[in-house]
C-alpha positions in Angstrom: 2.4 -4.9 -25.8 5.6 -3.8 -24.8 5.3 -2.1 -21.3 8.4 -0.2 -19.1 7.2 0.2 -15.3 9.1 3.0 -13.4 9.4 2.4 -9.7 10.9 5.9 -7.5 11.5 3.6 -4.1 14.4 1.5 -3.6 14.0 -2.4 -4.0 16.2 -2.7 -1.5 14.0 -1.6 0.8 10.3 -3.2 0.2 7.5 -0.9 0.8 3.6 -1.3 -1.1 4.4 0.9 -3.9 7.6 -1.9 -4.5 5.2 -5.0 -4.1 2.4 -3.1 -6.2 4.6 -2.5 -9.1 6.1 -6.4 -9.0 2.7 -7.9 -9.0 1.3 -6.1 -11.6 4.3 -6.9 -13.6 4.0 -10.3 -12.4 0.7 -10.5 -13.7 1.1 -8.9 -17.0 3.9 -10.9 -18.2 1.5 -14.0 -17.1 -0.7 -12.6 -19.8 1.8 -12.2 -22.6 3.0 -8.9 -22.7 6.8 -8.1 -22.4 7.4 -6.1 -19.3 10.4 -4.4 -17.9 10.2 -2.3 -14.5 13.3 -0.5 -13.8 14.1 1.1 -10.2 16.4 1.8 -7.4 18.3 -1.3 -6.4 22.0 -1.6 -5.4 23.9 -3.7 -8.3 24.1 -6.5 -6.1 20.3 -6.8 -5.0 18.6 -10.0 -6.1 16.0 -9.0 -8.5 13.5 -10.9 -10.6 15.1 -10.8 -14.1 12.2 -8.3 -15.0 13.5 -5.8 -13.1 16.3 -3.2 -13.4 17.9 -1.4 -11.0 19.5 2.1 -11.3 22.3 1.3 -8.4 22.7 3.2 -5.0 19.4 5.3 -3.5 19.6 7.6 -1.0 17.4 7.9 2.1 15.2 11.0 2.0 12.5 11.9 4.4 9.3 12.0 2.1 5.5 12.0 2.6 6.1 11.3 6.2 8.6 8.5 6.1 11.9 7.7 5.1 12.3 6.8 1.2 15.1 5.5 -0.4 15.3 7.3 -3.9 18.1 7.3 -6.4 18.8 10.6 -8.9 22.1 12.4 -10.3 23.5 12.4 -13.8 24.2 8.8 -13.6 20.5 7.9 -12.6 19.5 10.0 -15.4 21.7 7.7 -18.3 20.8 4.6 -17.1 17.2 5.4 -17.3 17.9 6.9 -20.4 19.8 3.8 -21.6 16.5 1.8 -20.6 14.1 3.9 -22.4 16.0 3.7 -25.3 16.7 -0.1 -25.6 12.9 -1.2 -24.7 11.1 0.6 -27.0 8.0 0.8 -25.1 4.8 1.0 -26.4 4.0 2.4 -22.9 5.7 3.9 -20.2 3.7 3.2 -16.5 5.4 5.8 -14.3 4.5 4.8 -10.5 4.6 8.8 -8.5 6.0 10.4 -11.4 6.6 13.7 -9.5 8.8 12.0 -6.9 12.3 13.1 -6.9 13.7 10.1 -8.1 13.9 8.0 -10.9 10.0 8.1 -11.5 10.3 12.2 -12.9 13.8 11.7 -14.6 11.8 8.8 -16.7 8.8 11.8 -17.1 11.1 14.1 -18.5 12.7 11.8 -20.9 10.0 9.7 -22.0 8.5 9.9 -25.7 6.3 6.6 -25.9 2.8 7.0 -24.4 2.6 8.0 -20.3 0.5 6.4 -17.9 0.6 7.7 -14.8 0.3 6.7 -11.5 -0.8 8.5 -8.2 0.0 6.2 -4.5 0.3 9.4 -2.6 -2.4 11.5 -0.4 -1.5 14.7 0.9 -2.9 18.3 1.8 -2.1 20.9 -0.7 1.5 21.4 -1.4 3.0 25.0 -1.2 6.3 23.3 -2.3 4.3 21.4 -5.3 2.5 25.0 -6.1 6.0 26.3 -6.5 7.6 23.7 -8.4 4.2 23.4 -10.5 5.8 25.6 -13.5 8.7 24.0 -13.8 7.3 20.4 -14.0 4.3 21.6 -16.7 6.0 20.3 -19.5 6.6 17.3 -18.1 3.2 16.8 -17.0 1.7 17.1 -20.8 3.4 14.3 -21.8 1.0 11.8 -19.5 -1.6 10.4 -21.5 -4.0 8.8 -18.8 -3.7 9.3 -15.0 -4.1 6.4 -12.6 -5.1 7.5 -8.2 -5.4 4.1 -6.2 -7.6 6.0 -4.2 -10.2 8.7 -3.9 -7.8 10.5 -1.5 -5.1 10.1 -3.9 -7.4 10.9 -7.0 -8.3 14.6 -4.6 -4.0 15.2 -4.7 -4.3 14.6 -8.5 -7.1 17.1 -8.6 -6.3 19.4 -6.3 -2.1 19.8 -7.0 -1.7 19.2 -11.1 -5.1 19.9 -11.9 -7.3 17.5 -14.1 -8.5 13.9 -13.6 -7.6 10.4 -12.7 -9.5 7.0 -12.7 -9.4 5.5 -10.1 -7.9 1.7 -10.0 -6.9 0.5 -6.2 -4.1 -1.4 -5.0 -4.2 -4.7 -6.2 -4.0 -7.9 -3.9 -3.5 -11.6 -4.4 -6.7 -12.7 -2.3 -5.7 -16.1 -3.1 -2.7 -16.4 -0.9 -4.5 -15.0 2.0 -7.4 -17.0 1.9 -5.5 -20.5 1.5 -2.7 -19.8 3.8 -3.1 -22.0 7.1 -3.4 -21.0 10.2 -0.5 -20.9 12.9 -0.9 -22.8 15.9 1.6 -19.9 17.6 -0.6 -17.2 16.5 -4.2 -19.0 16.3 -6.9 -17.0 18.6 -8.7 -19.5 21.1 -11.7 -17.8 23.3 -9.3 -18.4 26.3 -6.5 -16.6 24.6 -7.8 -14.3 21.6 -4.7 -13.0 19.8 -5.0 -9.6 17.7 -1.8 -8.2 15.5 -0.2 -5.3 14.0 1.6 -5.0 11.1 4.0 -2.1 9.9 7.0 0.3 10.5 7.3 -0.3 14.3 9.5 3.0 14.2 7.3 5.0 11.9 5.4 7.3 14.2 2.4 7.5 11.7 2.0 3.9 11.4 0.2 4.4 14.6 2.1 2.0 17.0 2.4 4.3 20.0 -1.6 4.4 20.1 -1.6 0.7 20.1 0.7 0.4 23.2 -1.2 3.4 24.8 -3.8 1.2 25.0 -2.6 -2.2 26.2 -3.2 -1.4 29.4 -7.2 -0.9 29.3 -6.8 -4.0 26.9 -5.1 -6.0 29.4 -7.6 -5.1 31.9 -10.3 -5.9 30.1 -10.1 -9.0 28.0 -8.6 -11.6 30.1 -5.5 -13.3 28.1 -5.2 -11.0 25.2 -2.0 -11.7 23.2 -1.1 -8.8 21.1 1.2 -9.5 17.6 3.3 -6.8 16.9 4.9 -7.8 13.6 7.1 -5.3 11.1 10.5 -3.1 10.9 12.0 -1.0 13.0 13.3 0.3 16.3 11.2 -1.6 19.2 12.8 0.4 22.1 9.0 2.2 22.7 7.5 -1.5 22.5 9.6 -3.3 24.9 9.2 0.0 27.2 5.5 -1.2 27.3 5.9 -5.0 27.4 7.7 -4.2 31.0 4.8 -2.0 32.4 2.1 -4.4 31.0 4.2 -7.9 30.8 2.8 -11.2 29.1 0.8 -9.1 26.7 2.8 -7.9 23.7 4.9 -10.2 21.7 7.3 -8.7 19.5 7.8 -10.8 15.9 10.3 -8.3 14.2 9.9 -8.7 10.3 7.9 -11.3 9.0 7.9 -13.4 5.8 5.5 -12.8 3.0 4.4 -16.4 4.0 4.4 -15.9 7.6 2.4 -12.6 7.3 -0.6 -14.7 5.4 -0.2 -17.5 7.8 -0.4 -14.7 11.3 -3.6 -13.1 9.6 -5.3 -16.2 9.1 -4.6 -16.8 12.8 -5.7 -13.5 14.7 -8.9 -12.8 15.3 -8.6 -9.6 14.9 -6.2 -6.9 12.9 -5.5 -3.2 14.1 -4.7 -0.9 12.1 -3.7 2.6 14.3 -2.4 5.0 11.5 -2.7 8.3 12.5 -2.0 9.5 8.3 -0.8 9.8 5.4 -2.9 6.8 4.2 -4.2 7.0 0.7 -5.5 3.4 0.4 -4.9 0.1 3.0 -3.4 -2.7 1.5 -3.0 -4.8 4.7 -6.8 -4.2 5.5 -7.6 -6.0 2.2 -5.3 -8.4 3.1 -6.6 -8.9 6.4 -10.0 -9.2 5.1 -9.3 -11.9 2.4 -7.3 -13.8 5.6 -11.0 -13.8 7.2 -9.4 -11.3 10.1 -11.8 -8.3 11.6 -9.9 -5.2 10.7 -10.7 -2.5 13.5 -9.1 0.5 12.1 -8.3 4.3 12.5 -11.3 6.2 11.2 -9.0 7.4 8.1 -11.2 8.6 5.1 -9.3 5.7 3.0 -9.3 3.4 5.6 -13.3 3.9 6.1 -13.7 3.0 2.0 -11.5 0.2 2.4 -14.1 -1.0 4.8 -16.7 0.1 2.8 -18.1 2.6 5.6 -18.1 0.3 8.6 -19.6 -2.3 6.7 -16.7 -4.6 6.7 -15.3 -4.3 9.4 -15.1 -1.2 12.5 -13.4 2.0 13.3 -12.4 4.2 16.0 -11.1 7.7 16.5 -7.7 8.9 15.0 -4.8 8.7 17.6 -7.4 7.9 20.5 -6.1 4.8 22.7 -9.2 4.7 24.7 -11.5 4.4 21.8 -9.4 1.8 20.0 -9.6 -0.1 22.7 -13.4 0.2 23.1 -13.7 -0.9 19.7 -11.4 -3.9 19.8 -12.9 -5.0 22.8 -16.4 -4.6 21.4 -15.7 -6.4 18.6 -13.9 -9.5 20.6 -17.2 -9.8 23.0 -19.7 -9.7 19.6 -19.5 -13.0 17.7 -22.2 -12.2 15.8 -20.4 -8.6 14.5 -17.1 -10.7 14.0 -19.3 -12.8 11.5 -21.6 -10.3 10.0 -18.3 -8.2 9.0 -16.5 -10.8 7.8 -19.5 -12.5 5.5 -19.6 -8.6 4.3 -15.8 -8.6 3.5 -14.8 -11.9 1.9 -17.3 -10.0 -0.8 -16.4 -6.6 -0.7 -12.8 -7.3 -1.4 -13.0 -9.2 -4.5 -12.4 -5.4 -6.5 -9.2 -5.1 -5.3 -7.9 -8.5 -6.7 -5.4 -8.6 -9.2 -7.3 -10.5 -11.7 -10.1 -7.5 -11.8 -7.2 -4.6 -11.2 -4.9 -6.1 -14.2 -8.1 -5.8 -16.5 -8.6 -2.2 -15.5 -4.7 -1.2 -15.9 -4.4 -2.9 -19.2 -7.7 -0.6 -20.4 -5.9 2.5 -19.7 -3.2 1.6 -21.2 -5.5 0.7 -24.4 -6.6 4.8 -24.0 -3.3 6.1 -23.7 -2.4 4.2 -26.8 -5.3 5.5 -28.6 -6.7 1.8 -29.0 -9.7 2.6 -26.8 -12.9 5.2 -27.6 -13.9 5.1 -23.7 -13.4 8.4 -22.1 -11.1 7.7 -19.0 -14.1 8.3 -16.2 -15.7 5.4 -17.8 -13.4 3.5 -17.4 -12.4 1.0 -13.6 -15.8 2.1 -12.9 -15.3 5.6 -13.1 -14.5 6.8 -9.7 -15.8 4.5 -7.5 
């Protein structure tokens, strides 16, 4: 099959739509299907030689960050110029309403559509006006794809209709064989816990961390807390003065160092206060054998399949995320229980079973499957 993958954020700037859209090309091309992704990327970029960048994005604040997006009259011919010369037999448009390359390629596209949803937001006066407008466009998709059931609500809820939904996928494999760091690696006299994300990124939920380091501090003797990720650290360093040996401040990581620090932590916070449609890093954490203790988001709760594999605590609340990380550092037996549960639970989201599901929507949007799309991924679990 011959199979275009439209990307709206930058390359130059990874984020988990970016890494989502590689590894699935990644793993189709593994299976024998010609695959080329195109997307924002400045000429220069280093690329994998799947992947074709439009030239310069922009940085525009969207969906509660900052996205680099790329659009304009010369946007629009070179995603023309790819359309044309691959010949798709499918077109797998990543946020196609984003205002960037992902809605030019909507417009323009006449293969089959497959479309899908990252994003989960409250409903959209600005989406209710524009609705009209994109209609047209919105007939051409053939199956819709939600990574979550928060992202399958926006579907719903904004553009009417249905999606299946098909989560992130995550190479379990590299976080379960990764060794541990002898930097990082928890010891009962000095149990080490981590963060990972936009340090600068107010909904990453940073500042609730480092509200709470003090009552940490206080209360587990020799804490070491990993703060690994991009951005501005100015708030972070603020807090390593009032509360000193505590926090230690990686800046970005590698892809291998990040499987290597969650193999070593005993246990990974995750304080986002929203926007959160799925959890990558949770899964990843879980296949790294890590606790996750994590913001009682709705998507973050089905991540951890309702407290099951792992524990959560109030939205924005310092106090209660630290009550539940130092609950779960004094219970061995709850550390064990949750990660038994998880190393199981997490096996959907890897990219062997995820690949399988994509590929059979793109089977229905073709017309070479008879399933009805809530059969198929399972439905909506």
């Amino acid at each position: 099959m011959r199979i275009g993958i439209v990307c709206p954020y930058s390359m130059d700037a990874p984020g988990g739509v970016q890494v989502h859209v590689k590894d699935l090309a990644g793993r189709l091309i593994a299976l024998g299907h010609h695959v080329s992704v195109l997307a924002p990327a400045e000429d220069e970029t280093d690329l994998p030689d799947f992947v074709e960048g439009t030239g310069r994005s922009v940085p525009v604040r969207y969906n509660g960050s900052i996205a680099r997006l790329a659009f304009g009259p010369v946007t629009a011919r070179r995603v023309r110029t790819w359309l044309e010369d691959g010949a798709f037999d499918v077109v797998h448009i990543h946020e196609p309403l984003s205002p960037s390359v992902s809605l030019i390629a909507l417009f323009q596209a006449e293969s089959a559509v497959v479309a899908t949803f990252h994003t989960a937001t409250d409903r959209s006066r600005a989406m209710q006006i524009a609705y009209p407008m994109l209609r047209p466009a919105l007939e051409k998709i053939a199956a819709r794809i939600a990574v979550s059931e928060e992202a399958r609500r926006t579907v719903v809820e904004h553009i009417g209709g249905d999606a299946v939904v098909i989560p992130n996928g995550v190479e379990l494999a590299t976080f379960r064989r990764a060794d541990p760091d002898p930097r990082w690696t928890s010891t009962p006299e000095r149990p080490t816990v981590a963060f990972l994300g936009r340090t600068d990124e107010p909904r990453k939920g940073l500042g609730v961390l480092l509200e709470a380091l003090p009552d940490l501090a206080a209360r587990v003797p020799g804490l070491r807390v990993l703060v690994a990720g991009r951005g501005e650290l100015d708030e972070a360093r603020e807090a390593d003065e009032r509360t000193p040996g505590v926090l230690e401040l990686l800046g970005e990581v590698s892809d291998r160092d990040k499987a290597a620090l969650l193999r070593s932590v005993a246990v990974y916070i995750a304080p986002q206060t929203g926007g959160e449609s799925f959890g990558i890093v949770l899964v990843e954490a879980m296949a790294a054998d890590a606790v996750v203790v994590a913001s009682d988001l709705a998507a973050f709760r089905r991540v951890l399949d309702e407290g099951r594999a792992g524990a959560t605590f109030e939205v924005g609340n310092p106090g209660a995320l630290a009550d539940a990380v130092v609950s779960m550092l004094a219970d061995g037996d709850h550390q064990d229980a949750c990660r038994t549960h998880a190393r199981r639970w997490c096996e959907q989201y890897d990219w062997d079973v995820v690949t399988r599901q994509v590929l059979d929507v793109y089977a229905l949007a073709v017309g070479e499957s008879p399933e009805p799309i809530d059969r198929l991924a399972g439905g909506r679990a």
